[in-house]
NUZA-506358 format. One record per residue (C-alpha): residue number from 1; residue in one letter; x, y, z. Coordinates in Angstrom, 1 decimal, padded with zeros to 4 digits, always signed. Layout:
<rs>
r seq NUM type A u X v Y w Z
...
</rs>
This chain:
<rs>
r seq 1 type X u +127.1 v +090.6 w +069.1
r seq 2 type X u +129.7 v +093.3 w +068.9
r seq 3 type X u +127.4 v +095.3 w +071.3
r seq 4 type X u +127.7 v +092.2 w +073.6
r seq 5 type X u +131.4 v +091.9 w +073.6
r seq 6 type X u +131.7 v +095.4 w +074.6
r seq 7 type X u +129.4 v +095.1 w +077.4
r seq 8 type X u +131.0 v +091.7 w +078.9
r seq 9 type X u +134.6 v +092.9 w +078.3
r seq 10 type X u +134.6 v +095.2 w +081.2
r seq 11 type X u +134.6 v +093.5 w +085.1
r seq 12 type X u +132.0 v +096.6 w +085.7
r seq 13 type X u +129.7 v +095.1 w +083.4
r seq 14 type X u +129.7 v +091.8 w +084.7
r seq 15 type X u +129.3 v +092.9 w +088.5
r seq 16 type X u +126.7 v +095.2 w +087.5
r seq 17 type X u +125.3 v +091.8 w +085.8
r seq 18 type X u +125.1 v +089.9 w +088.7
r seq 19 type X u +123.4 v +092.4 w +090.9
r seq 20 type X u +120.7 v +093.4 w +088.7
r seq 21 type X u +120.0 v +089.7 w +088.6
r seq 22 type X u +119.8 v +089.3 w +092.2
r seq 23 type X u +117.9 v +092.5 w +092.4
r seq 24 type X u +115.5 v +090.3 w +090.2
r seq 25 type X u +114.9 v +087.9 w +092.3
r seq 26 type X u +114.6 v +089.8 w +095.0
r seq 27 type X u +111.9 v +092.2 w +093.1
r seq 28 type X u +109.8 v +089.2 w +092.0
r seq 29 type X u +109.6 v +087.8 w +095.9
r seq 30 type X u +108.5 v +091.7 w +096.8
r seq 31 type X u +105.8 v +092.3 w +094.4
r seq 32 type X u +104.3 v +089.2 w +093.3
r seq 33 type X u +101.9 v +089.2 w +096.7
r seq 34 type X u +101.6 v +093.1 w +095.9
r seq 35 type X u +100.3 v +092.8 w +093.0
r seq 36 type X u +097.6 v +090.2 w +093.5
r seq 37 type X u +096.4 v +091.9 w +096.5
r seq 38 type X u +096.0 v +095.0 w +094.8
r seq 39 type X u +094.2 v +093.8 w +091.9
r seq 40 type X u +091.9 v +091.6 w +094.2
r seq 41 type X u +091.5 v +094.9 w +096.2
r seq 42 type X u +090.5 v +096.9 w +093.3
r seq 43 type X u +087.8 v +093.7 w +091.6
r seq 44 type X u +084.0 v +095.2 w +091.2
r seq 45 type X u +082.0 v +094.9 w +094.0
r seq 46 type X u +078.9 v +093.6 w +091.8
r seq 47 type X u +076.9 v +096.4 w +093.5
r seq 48 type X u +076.7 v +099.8 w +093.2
r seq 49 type X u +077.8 v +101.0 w +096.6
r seq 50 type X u +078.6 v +105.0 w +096.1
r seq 51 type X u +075.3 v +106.0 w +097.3
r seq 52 type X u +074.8 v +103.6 w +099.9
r seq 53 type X u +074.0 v +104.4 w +103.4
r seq 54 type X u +073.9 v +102.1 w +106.7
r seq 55 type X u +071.5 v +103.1 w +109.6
r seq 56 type X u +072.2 v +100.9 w +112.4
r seq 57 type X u +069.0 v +100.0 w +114.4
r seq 58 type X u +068.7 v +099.7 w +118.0
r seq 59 type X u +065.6 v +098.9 w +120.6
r seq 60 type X u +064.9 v +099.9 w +124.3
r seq 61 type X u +064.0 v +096.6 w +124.8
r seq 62 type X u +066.3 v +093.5 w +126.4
r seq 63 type X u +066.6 v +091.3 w +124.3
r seq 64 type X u +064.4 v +088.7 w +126.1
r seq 65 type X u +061.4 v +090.8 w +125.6
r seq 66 type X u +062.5 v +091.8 w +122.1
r seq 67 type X u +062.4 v +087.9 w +120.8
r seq 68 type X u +058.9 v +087.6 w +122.2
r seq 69 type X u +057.2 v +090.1 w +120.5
r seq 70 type X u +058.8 v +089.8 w +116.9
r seq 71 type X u +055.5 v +091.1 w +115.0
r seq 72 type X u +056.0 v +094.5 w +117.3
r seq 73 type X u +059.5 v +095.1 w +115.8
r seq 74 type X u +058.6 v +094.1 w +112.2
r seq 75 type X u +055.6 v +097.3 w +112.3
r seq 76 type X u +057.6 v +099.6 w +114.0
r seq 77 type X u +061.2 v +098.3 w +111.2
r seq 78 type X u +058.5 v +099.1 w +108.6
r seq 79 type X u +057.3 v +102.8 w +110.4
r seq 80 type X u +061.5 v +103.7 w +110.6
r seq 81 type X u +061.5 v +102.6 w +106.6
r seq 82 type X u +058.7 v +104.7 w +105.9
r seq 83 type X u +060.4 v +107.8 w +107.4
r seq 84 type X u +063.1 v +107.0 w +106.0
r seq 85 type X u +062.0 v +107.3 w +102.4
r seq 86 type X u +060.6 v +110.7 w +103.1
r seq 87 type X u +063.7 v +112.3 w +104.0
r seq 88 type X u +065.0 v +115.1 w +101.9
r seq 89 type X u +068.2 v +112.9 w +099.0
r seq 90 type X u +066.4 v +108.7 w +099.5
r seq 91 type X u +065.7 v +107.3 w +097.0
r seq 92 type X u +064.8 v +103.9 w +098.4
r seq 93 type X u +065.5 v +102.0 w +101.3
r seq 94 type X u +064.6 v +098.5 w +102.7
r seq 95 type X u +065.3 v +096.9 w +106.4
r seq 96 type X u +068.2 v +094.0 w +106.0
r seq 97 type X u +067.3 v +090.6 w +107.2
r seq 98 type X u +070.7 v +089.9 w +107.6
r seq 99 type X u +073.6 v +092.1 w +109.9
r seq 100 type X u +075.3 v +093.4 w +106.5
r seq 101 type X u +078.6 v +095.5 w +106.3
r seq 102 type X u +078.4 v +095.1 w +102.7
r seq 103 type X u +077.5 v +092.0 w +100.3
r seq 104 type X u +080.2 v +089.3 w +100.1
r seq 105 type X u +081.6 v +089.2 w +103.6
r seq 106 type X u +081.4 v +086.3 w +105.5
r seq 107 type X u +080.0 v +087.8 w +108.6
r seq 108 type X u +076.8 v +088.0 w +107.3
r seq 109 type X u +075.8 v +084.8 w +105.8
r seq 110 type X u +076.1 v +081.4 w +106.7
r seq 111 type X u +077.9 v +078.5 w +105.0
r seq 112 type X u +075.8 v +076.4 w +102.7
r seq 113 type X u +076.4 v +073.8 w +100.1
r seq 114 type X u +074.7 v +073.6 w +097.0
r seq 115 type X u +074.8 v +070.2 w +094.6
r seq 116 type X u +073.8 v +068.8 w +091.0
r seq 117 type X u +074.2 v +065.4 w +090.4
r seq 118 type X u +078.2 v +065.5 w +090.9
r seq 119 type X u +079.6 v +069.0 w +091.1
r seq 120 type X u +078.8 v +070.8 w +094.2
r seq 121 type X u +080.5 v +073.8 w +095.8
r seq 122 type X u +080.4 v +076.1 w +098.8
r seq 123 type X u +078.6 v +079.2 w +099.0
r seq 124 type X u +077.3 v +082.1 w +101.5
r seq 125 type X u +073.7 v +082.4 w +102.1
r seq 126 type X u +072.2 v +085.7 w +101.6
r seq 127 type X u +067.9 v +086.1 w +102.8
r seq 128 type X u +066.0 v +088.6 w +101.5
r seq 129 type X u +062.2 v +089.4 w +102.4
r seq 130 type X u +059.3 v +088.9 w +100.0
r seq 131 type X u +059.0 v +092.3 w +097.8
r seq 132 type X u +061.8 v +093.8 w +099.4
r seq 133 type X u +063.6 v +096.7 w +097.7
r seq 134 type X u +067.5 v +094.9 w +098.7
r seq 135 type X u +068.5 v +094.2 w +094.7
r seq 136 type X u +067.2 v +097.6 w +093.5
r seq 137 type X u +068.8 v +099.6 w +096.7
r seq 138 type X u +072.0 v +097.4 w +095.9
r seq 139 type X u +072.1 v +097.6 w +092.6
r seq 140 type X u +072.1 v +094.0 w +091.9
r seq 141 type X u +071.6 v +093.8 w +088.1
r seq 142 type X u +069.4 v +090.7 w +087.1
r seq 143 type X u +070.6 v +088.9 w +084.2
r seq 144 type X u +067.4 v +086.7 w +083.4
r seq 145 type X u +065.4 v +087.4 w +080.8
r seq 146 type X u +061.3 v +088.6 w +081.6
r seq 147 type X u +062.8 v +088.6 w +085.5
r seq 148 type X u +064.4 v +092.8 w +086.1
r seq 149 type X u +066.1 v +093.8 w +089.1
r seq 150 type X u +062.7 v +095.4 w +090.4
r seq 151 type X u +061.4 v +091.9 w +090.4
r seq 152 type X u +063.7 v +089.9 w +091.9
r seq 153 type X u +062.4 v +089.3 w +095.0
r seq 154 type X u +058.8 v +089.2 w +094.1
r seq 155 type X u +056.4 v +085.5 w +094.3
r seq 156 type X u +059.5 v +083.9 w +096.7
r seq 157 type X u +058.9 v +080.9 w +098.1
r seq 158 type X u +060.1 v +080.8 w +101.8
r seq 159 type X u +063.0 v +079.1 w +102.1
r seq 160 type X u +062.6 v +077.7 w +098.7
r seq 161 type X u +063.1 v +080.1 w +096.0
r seq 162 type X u +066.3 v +081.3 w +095.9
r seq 163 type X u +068.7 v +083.6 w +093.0
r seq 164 type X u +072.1 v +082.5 w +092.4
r seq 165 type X u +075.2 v +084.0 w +090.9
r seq 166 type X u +076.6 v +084.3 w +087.5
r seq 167 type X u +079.8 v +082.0 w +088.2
r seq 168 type X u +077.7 v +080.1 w +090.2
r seq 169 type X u +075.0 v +079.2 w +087.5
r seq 170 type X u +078.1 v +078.5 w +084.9
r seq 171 type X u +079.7 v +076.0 w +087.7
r seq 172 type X u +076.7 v +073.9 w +088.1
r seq 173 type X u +075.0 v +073.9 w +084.7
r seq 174 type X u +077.2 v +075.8 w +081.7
r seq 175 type X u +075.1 v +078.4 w +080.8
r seq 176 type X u +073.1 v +081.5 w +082.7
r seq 177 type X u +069.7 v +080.1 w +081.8
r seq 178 type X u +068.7 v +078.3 w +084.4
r seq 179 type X u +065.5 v +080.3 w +086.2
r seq 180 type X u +062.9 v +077.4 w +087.0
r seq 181 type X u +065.1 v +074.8 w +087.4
r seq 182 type X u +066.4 v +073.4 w +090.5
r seq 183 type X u +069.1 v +072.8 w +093.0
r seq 184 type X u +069.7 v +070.5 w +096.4
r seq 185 type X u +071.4 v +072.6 w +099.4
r seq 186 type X u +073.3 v +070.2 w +102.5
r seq 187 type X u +073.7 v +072.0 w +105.7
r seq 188 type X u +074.5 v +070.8 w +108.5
r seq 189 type X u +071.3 v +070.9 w +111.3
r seq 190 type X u +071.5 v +070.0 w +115.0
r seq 191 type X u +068.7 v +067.5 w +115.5
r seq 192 type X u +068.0 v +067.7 w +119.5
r seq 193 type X u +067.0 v +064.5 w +119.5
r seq 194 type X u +070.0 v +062.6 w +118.4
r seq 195 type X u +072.0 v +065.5 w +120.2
r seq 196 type X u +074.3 v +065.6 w +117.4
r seq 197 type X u +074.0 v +067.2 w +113.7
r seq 198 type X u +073.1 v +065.5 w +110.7
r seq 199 type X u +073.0 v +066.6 w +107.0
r seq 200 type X u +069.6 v +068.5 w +106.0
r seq 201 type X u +069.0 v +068.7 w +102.0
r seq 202 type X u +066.1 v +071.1 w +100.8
r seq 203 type X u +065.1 v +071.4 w +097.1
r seq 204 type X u +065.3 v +075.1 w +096.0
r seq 205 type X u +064.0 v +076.0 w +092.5
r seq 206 type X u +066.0 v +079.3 w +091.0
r seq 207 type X u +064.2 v +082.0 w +090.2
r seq 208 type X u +066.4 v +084.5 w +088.4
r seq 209 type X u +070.4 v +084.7 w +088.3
r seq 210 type X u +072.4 v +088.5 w +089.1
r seq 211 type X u +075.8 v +089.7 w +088.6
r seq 212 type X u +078.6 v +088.1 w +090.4
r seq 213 type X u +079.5 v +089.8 w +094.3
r seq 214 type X u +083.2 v +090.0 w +095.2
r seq 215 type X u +084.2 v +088.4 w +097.8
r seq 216 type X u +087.8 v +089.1 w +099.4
r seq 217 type X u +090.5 v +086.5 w +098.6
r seq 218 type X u +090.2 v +083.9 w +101.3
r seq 219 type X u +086.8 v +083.2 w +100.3
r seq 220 type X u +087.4 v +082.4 w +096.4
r seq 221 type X u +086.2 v +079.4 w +097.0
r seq 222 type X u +082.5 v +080.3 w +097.5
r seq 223 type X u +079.9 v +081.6 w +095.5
r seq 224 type X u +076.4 v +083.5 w +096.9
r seq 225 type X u +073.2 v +082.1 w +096.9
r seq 226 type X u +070.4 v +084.5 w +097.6
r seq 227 type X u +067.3 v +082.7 w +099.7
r seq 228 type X u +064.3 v +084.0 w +100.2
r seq 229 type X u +062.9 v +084.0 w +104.0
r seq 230 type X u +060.2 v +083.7 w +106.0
r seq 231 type X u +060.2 v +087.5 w +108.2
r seq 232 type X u +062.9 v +089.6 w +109.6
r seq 233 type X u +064.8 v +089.6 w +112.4
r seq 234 type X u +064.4 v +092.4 w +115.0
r seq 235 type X u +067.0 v +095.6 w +114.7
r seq 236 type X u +067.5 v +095.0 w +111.3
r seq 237 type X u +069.9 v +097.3 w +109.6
r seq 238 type X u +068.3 v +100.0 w +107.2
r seq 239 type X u +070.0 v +100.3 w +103.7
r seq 240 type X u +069.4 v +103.5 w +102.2
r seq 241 type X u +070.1 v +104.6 w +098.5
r seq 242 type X u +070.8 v +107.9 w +097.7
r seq 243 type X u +069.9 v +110.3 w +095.0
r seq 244 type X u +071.9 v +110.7 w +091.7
r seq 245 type X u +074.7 v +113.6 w +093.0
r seq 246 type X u +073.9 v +113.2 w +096.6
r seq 247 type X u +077.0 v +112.4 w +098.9
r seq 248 type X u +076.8 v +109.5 w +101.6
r seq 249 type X u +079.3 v +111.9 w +104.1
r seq 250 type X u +077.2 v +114.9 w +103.3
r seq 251 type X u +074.2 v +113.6 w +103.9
r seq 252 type X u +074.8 v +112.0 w +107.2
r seq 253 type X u +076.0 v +115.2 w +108.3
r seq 254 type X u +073.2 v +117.3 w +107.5
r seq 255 type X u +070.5 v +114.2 w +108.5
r seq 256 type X u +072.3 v +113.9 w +112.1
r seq 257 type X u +070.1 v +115.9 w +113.9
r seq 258 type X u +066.7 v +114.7 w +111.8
r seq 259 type X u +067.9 v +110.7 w +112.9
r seq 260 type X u +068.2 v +111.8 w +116.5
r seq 261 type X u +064.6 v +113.2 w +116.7
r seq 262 type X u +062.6 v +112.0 w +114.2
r seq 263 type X u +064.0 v +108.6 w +113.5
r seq 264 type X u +062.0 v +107.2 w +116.1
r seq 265 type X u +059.5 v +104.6 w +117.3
r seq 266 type X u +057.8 v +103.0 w +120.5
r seq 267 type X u +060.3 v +100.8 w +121.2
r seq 268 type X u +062.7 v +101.3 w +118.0
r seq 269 type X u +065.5 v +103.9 w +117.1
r seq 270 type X u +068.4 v +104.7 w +114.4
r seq 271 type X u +071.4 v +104.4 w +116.2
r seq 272 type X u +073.8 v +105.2 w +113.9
r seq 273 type X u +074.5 v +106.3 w +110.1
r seq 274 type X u +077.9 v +105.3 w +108.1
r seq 275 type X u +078.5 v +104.9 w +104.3
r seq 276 type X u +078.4 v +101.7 w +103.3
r seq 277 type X u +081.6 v +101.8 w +101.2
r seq 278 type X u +083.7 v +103.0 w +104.5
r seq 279 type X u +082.0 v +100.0 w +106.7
r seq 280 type X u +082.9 v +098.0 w +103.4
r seq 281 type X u +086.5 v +099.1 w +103.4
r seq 282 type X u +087.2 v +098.6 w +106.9
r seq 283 type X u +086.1 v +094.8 w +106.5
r seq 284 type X u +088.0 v +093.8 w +103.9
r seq 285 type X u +090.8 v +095.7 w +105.2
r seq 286 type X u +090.6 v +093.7 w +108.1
r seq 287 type X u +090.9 v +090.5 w +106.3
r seq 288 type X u +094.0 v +092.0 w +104.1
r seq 289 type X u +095.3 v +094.7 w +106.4
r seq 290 type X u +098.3 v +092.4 w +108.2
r seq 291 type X u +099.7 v +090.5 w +104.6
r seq 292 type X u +098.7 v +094.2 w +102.6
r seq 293 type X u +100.7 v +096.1 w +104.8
r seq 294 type X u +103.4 v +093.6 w +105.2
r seq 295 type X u +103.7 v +093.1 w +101.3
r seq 296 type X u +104.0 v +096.8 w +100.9
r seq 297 type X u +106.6 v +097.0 w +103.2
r seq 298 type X u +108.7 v +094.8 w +101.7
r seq 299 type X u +108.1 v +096.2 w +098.4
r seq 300 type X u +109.1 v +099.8 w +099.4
r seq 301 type X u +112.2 v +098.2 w +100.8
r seq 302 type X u +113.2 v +096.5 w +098.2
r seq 303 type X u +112.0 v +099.8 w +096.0
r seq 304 type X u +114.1 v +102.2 w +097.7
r seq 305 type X u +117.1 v +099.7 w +097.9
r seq 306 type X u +116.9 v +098.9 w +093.9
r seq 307 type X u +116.7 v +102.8 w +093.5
r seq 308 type X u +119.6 v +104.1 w +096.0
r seq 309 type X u +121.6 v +100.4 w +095.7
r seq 310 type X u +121.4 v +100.1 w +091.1
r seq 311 type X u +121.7 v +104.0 w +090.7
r seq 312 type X u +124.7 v +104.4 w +093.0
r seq 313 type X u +126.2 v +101.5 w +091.5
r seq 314 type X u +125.3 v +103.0 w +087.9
r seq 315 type X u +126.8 v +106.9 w +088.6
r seq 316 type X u +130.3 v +105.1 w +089.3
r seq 317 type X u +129.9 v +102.6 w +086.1
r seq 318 type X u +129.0 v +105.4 w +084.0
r seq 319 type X u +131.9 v +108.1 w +085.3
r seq 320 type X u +134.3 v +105.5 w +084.9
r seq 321 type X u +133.9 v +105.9 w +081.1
r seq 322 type X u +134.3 v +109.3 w +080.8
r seq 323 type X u +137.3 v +108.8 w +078.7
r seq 324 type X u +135.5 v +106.5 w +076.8
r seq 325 type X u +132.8 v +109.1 w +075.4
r seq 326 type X u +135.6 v +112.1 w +075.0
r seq 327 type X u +137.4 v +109.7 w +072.6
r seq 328 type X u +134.0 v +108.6 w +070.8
r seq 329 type X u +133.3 v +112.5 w +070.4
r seq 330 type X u +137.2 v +113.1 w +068.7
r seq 331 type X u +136.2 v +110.6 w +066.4
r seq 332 type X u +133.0 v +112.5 w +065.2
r seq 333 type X u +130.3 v +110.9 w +067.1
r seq 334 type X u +127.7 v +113.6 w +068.5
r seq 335 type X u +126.5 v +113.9 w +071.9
r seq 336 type X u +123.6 v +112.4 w +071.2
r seq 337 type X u +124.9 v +109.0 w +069.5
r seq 338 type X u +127.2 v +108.9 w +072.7
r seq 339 type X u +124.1 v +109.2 w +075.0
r seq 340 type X u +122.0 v +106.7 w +073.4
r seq 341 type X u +124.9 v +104.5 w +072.7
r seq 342 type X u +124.7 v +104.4 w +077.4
r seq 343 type X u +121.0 v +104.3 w +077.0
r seq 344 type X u +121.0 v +101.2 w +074.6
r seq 345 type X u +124.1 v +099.6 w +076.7
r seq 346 type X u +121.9 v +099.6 w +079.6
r seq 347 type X u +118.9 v +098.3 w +078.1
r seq 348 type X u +120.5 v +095.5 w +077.0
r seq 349 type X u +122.4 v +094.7 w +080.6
r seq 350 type X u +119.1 v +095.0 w +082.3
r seq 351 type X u +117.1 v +092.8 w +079.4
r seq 352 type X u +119.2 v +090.0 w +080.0
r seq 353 type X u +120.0 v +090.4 w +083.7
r seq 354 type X u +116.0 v +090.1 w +084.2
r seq 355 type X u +115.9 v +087.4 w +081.9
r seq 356 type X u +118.3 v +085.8 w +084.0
r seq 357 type X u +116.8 v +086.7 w +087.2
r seq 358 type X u +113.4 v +085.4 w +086.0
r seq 359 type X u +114.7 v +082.0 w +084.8
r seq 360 type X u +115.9 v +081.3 w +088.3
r seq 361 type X u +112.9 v +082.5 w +090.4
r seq 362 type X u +111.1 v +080.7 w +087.7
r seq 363 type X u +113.1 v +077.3 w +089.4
r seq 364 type X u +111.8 v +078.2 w +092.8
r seq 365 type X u +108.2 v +079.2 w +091.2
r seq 366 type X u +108.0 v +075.4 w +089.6
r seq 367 type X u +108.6 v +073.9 w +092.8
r seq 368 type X u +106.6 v +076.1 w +095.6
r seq 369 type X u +104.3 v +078.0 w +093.5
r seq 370 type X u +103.3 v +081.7 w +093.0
r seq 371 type X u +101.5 v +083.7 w +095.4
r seq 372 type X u +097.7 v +083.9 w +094.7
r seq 373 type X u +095.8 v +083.3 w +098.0
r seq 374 type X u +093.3 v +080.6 w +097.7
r seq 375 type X u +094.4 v +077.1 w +096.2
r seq 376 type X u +091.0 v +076.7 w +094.5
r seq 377 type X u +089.1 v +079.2 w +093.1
r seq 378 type X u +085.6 v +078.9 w +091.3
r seq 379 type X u +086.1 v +081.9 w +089.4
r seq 380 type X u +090.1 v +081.9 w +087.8
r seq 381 type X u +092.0 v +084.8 w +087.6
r seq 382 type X u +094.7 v +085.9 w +085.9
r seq 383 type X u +097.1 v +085.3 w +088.6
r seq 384 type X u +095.2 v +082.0 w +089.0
r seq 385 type X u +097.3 v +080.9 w +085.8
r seq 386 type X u +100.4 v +079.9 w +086.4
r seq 387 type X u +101.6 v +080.9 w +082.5
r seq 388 type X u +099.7 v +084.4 w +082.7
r seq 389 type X u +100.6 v +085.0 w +086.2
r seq 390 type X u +104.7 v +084.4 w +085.8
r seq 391 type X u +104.2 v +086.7 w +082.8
r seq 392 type X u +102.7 v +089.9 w +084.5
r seq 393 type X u +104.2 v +090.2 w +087.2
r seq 394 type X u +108.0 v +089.1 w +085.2
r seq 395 type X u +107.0 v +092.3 w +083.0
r seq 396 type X u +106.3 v +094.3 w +086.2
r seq 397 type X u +109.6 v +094.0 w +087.3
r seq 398 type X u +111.2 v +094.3 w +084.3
r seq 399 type X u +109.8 v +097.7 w +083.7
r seq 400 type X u +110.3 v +099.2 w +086.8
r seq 401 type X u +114.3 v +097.4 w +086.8
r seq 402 type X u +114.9 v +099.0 w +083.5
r seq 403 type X u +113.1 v +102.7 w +084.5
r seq 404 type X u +115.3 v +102.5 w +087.4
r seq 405 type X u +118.7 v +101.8 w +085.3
r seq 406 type X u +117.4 v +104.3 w +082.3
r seq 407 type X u +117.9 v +107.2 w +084.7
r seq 408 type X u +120.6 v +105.6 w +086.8
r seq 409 type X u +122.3 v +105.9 w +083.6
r seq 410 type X u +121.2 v +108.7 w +082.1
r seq 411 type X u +121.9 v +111.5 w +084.7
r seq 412 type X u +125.3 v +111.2 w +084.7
r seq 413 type X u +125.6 v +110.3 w +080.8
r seq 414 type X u +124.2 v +113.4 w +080.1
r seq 415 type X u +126.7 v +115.6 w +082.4
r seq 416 type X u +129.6 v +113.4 w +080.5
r seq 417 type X u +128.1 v +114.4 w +077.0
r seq 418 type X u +128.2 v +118.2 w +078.1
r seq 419 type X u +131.6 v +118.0 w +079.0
r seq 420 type X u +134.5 v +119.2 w +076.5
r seq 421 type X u +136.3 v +116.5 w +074.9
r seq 422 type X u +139.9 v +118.0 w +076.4
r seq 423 type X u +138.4 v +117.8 w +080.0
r seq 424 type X u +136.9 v +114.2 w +079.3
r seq 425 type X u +140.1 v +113.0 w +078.1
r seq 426 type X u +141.9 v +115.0 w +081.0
r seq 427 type X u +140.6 v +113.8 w +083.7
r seq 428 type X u +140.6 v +110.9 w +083.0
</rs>
């Protein structure tokens, strides 16, 4: 208490108070949407995408001629595969039914909704051919018992047998053992006969469940179903694993000229090679790239303000009690017990400044909420808690408030300890 009186008997303290608690506030507004962006940014993909490489396919065909002869592209896909495997750092590779920049974008799969009795949910739908290699390129780890990863897409049932998430399993039935059993997709299918659309349901049995795929933030809402289809598509994209200690960059550079000459069929031809992490990147940059950058900016205004604004503020509150420590030091305290007496005095300003600041965003929290994106998630986060998420992001600010008042004070406390007590009590 005695410490307390000190502190709130000078005006100083009091104005430095009120600004530490409106740099609060302001801090909280700043990087509350920072920090759930960059922890959404920074989830596991569910894949392993390191050693992935995208080869765009392309045809010399229009594309009139290309939809009538689909059994001529599916050879000549399967030819390109082939010499693909053979070149010097694959490992495996498998064509793409589906125009993938990387799993869990929206771009790529269609909207599909999935029911048991009475919970039902949105989700993307994923194809994948019959004894395809797209879980063991990906790195999709199965989860089911007597079912592995090089299994996966074996004995599928077109447009029947499909493999569902993790979360996605624990939404609909509790638990993650669920291969055999079955579940009812709606879509919605135009019937040209009515000349409108009406709601198609198919029975789909599961056959195995994999690790959860991130999707970016909008999309929280849906979960991925994996359906096995019929045959691909012509100009399927290849997806190509690397070796262990192979890099995706290095290798497209030193393939280049091997794609543009040997790559090669009839009628089909790789286009293109990029690493599957940088297409990745660039997607879900695209869907955070305006509210990222704009976050940051505000953040890093706020920063630089709280660091030129508290610290300025702090050198004159500290010189003004110069006297102060020179007459502390005639009475036998060290330099040391005068420094950390600044150090401590500051500590407890900006502990109960934040506090302060907190209580009142808090007020404003209550009433509008907390940044986190997606009103409904399937999968909860931590920022999807109101509790945890007030928490984190109130001991974010805290600590970098109180780093930035530690050294506002501690510069020029430590100057004021070297001085002599004469010239201490002098100038003043």
């Amino acid at each position: 208490m005695k410490i307390l009186k000190n502190i709130f008997s000078r005006k100083s303290s009091i104005w430095l108070a009120l600004e530490l608690v409106l740099v609060t506030i302001a801090c909280w507004w700043a990087y509350d949407p920072v920090l759930v962006n960059y922890h959404l940014s920074h989830l596991p993909l569910g894949y392993d995408a390191d050693r992935l490489v995208r080869m765009s396919v392309a045809s010399n065909l229009p594309v009139e001629q290309a939809y009538q002869n689909p059994d001529l592209f599916v050879n000549e896909e399967a030819q390109l595969v082939e010499k693909v495997q053979e070149m010097d750092g694959v490992e495996m590779a498998f064509a793409s039914p589906f125009k993938t920049i990387g799993l869990g974008d929206m771009a790529s799969a269609n909207y599909y909704y999935t029911k048991l009795g009475e919970d039902s949910v949105w989700t993307y739908n994923y194809g994948f051919l019959r004894n395809s290699k797209m879980f063991e390129v990906f790195g999709i780890q199965s989860i089911t018992p007597g079912v592995p990863t090089s299994e996966l897409s074996h004995d599928c049932i077109f447009d029947q047998s499909v493999i569902i998430t993790r979360t996605l399993a624990m939404t609909l039935f509790g638990t993650t053992d669920v291969a055999g059993r079955t579940i009812t997709s709606y879509t919605n299918a135009y019937n040209p006969e009515k000349g409108d659309f009406e709601k198609v349901h198919v029975e789909h049995s599961i056959r195995a469940v994999v690790e959860d795929v991130r999707t970016n933030n909008n999309d929280r809402d849906c979960m991925d179903v994996f359906l096995c289809q019929g045959g691909p598509a012509f100009n399927m994209p290849i997806i190509v694993r690397l070796r262990e200690g192979v890099d995706a960059n290095k290798f497209i550079q030193s393939h280049q000229q091997q794609v543009d000459h040997e790559l090669v069929t009839e009628h089909c031809f790789v286009r293109s090679m990029s690493p599957l992490t940088e297409i990745s990147d660039r997607y879900y940059e695209r869907w955070t790239s305006r509210t990222t950058r704009r976050n940051l900016l505000i953040a890093a205004f706020f920063t630089i303000n709280l660091a030129l604004g508290v610290i300025g503020t702090l050198l004159m509150y500290t010189r003004q009690r110069r006297e102060e420590a020179g007459v502390k030091r005639a009475f036998g305290a060290t330099r040391w017990n005068v420094f950390l007496g600044f150090l401590r005095e500051a500590w407890l300003l900006t502990t109960i400044s934040v506090l302060i600041g907190c209580t009142i965003y808090l007020q404003f929290a209550v009433s509008s909420g907390l940044y986190n994106g997606e009103a409904h998630p399937i999968k909860p986060l931590w920022f999807d808690s109101f509790g945890t998420h007030f928490l984190v992001v109130s001991v974010f600010v805290y600590l970098v408030i109180l780093a930035t008042v530690l050294i506002g004070t501690a510069i020029p406390a430590w100057r004021i300890c070297r001085t002599s007590i004469n010239e201490s009590i002098k100038e003043e």
